[in-house]
N, C-alpha and C positions, 0 to 999 in steps of 0.2 A: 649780432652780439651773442656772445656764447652765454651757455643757461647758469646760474652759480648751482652750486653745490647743494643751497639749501632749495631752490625750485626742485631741482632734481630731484631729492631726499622727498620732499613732497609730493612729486608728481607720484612717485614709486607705491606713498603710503594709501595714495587715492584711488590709484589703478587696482592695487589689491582690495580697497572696500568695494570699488564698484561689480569685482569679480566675487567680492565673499556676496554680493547682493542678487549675482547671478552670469553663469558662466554668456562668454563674447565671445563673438571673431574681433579679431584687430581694426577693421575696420568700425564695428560698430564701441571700440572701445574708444577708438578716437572722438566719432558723433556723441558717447555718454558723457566723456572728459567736456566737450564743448555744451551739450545742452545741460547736463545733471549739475558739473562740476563748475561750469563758468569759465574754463578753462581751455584757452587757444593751444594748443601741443601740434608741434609737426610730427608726420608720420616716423621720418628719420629719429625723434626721441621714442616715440612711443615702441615703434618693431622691434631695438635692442633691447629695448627693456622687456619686452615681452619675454624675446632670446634667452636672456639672460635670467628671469624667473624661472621660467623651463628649465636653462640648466643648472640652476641652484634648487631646485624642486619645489619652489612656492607655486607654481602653475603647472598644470597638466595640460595637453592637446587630446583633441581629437578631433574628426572629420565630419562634416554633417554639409548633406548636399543641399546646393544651394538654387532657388528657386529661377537665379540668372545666374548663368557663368557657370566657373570652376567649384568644384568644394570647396567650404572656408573650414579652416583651421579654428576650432573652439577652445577659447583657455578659459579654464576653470580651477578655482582655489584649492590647493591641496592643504592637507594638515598640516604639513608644516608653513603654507603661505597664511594661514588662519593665526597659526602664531606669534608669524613675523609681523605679521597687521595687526594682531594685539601690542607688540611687543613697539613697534614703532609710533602706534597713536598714545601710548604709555610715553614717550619720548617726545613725541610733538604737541602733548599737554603739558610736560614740566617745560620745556623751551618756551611756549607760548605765555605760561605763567609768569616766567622769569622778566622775557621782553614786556609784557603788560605792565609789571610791577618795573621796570627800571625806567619807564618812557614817559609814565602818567605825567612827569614834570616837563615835559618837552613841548 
């Protein structure tokens, strides 16, 4: 089943706090998403998104060798991803406000 709009929007805002909390490889951002965040993500959502912070400039890379295997690729929060994560949990507080206050009768 494909992810909605709003998991996605979500996933995005969480990947950037776990990175303002301190810079990951991809892999170990998927194990934070699953142990810190409670949250199952396949790799195929998480790498585009990574991608795609990178080329929006909310993430930086760099190389840091790895104690097994290849180098891993480190993404870490840039000024403007610091931002965008204030700027979207500002967003996912008035939504979250909104849904609590219209649902309490359900």
């Amino acid at each position: 089943m494909a992810e909605s709009q709003l998991r996605k929007g979500a996933i995005e805002l969480v990947v950037l706090g776990l990175l303002q909390e301190r810079a990951s490889y991809g892999g170990e951002v998927l194990e934070r998403l699953r142990v810190e965040a409670g949250l199952e993500v396949s790799s195929g959502t998480v790498y585009p998104l990574l991608a795609r912070l990178r080329k929006t400039g909310m993430v930086g890379t760099s190389w840091e060798e790895s104690p097994i295997g290849p180098p891993r690729k480190i993404y870490e929060l840039t000024t403007s991803g610091r931002t965008r994560l204030a700027q979207l949990a500002e967003e996912w507080e008035q939504l979250a406000a909104a849904v609590a206050a219209t649902t309490r009768k359900a």
